[in-house]
C-alpha positions as CSV (number, residue, x, y, z in Angstrom):
1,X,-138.0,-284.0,30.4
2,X,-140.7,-285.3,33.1
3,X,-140.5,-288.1,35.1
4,X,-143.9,-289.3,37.2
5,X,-142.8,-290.9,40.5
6,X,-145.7,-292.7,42.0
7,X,-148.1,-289.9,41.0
8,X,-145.4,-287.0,42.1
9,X,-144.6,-285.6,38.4
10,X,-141.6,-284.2,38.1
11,X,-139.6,-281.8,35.4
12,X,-135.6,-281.8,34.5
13,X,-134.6,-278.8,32.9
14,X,-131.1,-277.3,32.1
15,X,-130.1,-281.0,30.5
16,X,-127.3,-281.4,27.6
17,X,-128.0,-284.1,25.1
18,X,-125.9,-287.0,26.8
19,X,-127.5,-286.8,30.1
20,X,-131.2,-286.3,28.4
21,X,-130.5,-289.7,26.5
22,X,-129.4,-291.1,30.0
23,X,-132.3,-290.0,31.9
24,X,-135.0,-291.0,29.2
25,X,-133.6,-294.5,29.5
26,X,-133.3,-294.7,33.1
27,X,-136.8,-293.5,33.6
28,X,-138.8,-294.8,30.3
29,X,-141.0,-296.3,32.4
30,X,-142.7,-293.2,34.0
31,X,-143.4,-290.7,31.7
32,X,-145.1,-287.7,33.1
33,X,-148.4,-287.5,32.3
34,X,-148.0,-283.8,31.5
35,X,-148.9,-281.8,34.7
36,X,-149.0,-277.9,35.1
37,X,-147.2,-277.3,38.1
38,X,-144.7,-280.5,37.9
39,X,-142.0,-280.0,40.9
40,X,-139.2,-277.8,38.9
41,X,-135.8,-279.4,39.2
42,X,-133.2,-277.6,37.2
43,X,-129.0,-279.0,36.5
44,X,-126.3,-277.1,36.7
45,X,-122.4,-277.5,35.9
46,X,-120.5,-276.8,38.4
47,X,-117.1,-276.3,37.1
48,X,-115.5,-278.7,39.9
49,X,-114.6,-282.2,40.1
50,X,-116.1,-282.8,43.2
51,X,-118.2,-281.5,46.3
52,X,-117.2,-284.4,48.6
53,X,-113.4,-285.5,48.1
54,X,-113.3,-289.4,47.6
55,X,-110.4,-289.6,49.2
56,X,-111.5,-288.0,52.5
57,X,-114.0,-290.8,53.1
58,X,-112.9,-293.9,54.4
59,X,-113.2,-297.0,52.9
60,X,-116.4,-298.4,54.1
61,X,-117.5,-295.5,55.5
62,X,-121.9,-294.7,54.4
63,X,-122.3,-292.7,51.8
64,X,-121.7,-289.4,52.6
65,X,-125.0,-287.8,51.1
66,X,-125.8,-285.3,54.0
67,X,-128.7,-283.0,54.5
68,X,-129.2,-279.5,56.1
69,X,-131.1,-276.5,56.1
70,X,-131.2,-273.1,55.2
71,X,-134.5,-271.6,56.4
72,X,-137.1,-273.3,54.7
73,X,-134.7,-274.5,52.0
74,X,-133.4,-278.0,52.4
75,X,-129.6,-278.6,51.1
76,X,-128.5,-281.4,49.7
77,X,-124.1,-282.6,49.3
78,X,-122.4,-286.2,48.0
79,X,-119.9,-286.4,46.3
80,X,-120.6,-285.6,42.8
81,X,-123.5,-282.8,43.4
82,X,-125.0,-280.1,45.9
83,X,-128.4,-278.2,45.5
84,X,-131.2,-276.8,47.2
85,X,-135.0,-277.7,47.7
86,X,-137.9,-275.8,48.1
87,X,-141.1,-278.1,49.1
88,X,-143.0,-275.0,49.3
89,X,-142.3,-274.3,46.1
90,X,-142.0,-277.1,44.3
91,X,-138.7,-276.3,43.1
92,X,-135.0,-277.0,43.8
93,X,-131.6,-276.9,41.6
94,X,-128.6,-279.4,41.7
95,X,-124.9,-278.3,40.6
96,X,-123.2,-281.1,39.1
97,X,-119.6,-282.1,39.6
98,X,-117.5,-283.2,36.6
99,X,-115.9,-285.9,38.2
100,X,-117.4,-289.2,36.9
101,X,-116.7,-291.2,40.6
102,X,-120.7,-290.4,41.2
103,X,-122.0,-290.6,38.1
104,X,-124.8,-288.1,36.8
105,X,-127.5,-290.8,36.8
106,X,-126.8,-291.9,40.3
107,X,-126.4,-287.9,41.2
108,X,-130.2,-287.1,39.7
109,X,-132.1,-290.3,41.4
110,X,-130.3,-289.3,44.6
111,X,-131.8,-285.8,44.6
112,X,-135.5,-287.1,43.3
113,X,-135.2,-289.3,46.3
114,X,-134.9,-286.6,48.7
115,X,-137.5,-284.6,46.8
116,X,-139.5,-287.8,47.0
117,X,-139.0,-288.6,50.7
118,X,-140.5,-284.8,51.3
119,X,-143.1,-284.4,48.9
120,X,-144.4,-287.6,50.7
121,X,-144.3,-285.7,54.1
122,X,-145.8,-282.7,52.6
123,X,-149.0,-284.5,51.9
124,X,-148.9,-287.2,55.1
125,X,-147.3,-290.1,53.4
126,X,-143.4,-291.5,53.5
127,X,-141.1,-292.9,51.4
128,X,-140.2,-295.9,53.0
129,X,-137.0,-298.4,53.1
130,X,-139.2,-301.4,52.4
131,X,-139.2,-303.6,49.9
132,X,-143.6,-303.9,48.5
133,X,-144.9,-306.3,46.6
134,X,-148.9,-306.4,45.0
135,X,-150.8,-309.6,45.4
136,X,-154.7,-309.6,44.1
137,X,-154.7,-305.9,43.9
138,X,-153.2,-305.0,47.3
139,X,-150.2,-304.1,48.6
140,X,-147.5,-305.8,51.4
141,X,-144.6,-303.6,52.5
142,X,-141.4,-305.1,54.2
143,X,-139.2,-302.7,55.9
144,X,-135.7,-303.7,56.8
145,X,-132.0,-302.2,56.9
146,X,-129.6,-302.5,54.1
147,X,-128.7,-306.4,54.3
148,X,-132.0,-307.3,56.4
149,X,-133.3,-309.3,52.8
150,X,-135.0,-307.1,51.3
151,X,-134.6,-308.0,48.0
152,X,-134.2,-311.2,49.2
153,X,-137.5,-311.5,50.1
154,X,-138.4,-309.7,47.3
155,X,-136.6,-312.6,44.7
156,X,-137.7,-315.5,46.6
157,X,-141.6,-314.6,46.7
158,X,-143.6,-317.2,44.7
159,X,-146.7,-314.9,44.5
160,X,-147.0,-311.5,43.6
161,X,-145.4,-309.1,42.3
162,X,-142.6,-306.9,43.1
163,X,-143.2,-303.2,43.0
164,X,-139.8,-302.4,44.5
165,X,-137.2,-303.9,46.7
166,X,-135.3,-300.9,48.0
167,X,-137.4,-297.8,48.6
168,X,-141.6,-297.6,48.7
169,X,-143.4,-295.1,48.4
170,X,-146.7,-294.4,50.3
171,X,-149.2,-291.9,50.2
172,X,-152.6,-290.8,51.8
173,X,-155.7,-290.6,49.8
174,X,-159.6,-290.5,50.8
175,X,-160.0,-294.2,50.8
176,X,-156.7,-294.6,52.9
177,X,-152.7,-294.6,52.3
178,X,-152.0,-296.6,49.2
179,X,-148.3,-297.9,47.8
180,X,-147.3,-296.2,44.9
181,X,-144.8,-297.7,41.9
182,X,-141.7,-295.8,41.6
183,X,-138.4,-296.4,39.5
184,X,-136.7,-296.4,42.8
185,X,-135.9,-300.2,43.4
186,X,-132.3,-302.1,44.3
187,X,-130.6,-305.0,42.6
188,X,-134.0,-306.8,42.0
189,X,-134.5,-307.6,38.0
190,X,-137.1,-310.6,38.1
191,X,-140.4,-308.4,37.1
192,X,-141.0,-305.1,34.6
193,X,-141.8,-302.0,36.3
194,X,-144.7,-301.4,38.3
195,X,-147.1,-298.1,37.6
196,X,-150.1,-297.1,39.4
197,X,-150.8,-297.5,43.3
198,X,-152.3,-300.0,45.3
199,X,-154.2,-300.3,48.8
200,X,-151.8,-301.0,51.4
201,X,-152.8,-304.0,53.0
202,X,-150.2,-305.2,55.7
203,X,-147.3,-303.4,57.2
204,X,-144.3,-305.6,58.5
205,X,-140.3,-305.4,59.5
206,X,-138.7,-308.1,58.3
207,X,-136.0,-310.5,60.0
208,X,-134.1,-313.5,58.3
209,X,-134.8,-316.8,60.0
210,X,-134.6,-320.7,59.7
211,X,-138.6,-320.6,60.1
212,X,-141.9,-318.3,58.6
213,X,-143.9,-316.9,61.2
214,X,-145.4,-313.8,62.7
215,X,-144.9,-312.1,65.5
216,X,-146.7,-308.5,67.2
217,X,-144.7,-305.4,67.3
218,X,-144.7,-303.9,70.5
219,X,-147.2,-300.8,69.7
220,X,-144.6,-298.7,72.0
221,X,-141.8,-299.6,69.0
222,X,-144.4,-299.1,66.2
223,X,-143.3,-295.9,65.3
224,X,-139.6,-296.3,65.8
225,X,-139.4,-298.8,63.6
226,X,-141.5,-296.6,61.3
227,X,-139.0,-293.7,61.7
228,X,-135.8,-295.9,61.5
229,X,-137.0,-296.8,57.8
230,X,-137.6,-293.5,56.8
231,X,-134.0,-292.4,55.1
232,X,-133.8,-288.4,54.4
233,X,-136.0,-287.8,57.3
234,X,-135.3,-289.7,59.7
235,X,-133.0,-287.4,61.8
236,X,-135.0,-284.3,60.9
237,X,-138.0,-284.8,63.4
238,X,-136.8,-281.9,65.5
239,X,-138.1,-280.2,62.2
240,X,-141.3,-281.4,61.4
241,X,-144.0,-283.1,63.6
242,X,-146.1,-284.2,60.8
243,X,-143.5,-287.0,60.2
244,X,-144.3,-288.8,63.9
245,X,-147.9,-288.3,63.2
246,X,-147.8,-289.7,60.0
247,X,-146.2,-293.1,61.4
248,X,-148.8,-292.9,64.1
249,X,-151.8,-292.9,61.2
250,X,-150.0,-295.8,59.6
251,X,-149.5,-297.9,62.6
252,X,-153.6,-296.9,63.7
253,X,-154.7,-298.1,60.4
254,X,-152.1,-301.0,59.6
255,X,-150.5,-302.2,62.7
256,X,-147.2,-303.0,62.3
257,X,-145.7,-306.4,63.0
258,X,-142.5,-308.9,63.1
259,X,-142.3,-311.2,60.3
260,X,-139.3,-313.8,60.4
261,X,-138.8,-315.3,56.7
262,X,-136.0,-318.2,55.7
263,X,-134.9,-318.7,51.7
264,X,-138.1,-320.4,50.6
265,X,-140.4,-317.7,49.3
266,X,-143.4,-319.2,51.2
267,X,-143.7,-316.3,53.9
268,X,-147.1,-315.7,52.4
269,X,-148.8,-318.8,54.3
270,X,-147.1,-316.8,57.8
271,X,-149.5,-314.1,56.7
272,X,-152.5,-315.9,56.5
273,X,-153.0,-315.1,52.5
274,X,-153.5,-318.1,50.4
């Protein structure tokens, strides 16, 4: 089956009929539009529980989804699935685990995620912990940690729409980077899914607060913050320069900056947009 994430088509082979059912569901929303050379992603059983023993992580402990490399093969383990990636390529292959403590579902959006997050870099964009929302025709992305209020944010807006309130996904074209919609959002259920890309108009990192307002970000911190919201890359600039000069573009062209929100979904009027 093919799945189109924000333009980035993608194609699931190897699939048994339960999992194909799951998939078409989860994703009914973005359809591929049929490309030639969709990035190749193919499942495999792999005849073990588990790759990652629940019981060896600590209650509380993050997620133990982990990334290395292999040459120019990136490798992928949680608990329920390993695999490989080839960017160069445009292929990669996940072994499933049996084990149902990370279901399949949750095991396939992980891995499109990390294809996601590199594809982006391939081509100069990033895939972004930010929540985005479109307001007439543009787009406004809010970075923040998990807990920060992004979704939040996100459900207390009283214009625009939500394209996502977890991950967004941005990418470079002639006219400048534009926000694609993906499937990839959190807990937010308030709007249908969002297809198609927008302008990026304003870049911010958000901060819970009493008031609305504002405030510069330090153009020395720019990019750090950038970085800091970029998960699946973020500790693999020793790697890749192109991610540190993609941030630097995005800062150049959409300066980053502070906004403080509170509960009442009028943060808009803090950025000027009536």
């Amino acid at each position: 089956m093919g799945v189109d994430i924000g333009g980035l088509e993608f194609s699931l082979l190897g699939l048994d009929s339960a999992t194909r059912e799951h998939l078409r569901d989860r994703y009914a929303a973005f359809p591929a539009a049929g490309s030639t050379k969709p990035f190749r992603v193919r499942l495999l059983d792999a005849g073990r529980d588990h790759f990652v023993p629940p019981a060896s992580v600590p209650q509380g402990a993050p997620h133990p989804l982990t990334l290395g490399w292999e040459g120019p093969w990136i490798l992928v383990q949680s608990f329920g699935f390993a695999g490989w990636i080839s960017i160069g390529t445009q292929e990669g292959e996940m072994a499933l685990a049996r084990s149902e403590y990370e279901r399949v579902g949750w095991c396939v959006e992980n891995f499109l995620r990390v294809c996601t997050a590199w594809r982006a870099v391939e081509e100069g964009g990033a895939l972004l912990h930010a929540a985005s929302l479109v307001l007439d025709g543009k787009a406004y992305v809010f970075m923040g940690a998990s807990g920060s209020g992004k979704s939040t944010l996100a459900a207390s807006s009283k214009k625009g729409e939500v394209i996502s309130d977890d991950l967004t996904l941005i990418r470079p074209s002639a006219e400048g980077f534009r926000v694609a919609g993906t499937p990839f959002r959190g807990t937010y259920e308030g709007g249908g899914p969002i297809r198609g890309s927008f302008p990026l108009a304003r870049l911010y990192r958000i901060f819970q607060s009493p008031d609305n307002r504002v405030e510069p970000c330090p153009r020395n911190h720019a990019v750090a913050d950038l970085l800091a919201a970029a998960p699946f890359v973020v500790d693999q600039i020793g790697r890749d320069d192109r991610i540190l000069l993609t941030f630097k573009a995005l800062d150049d062209s959409h300066p980053l900056a502070y906004l403080f929100f509170n509960l009442g979904g009028e943060f808009w009027r803090a950025l000027d947009v009536d």
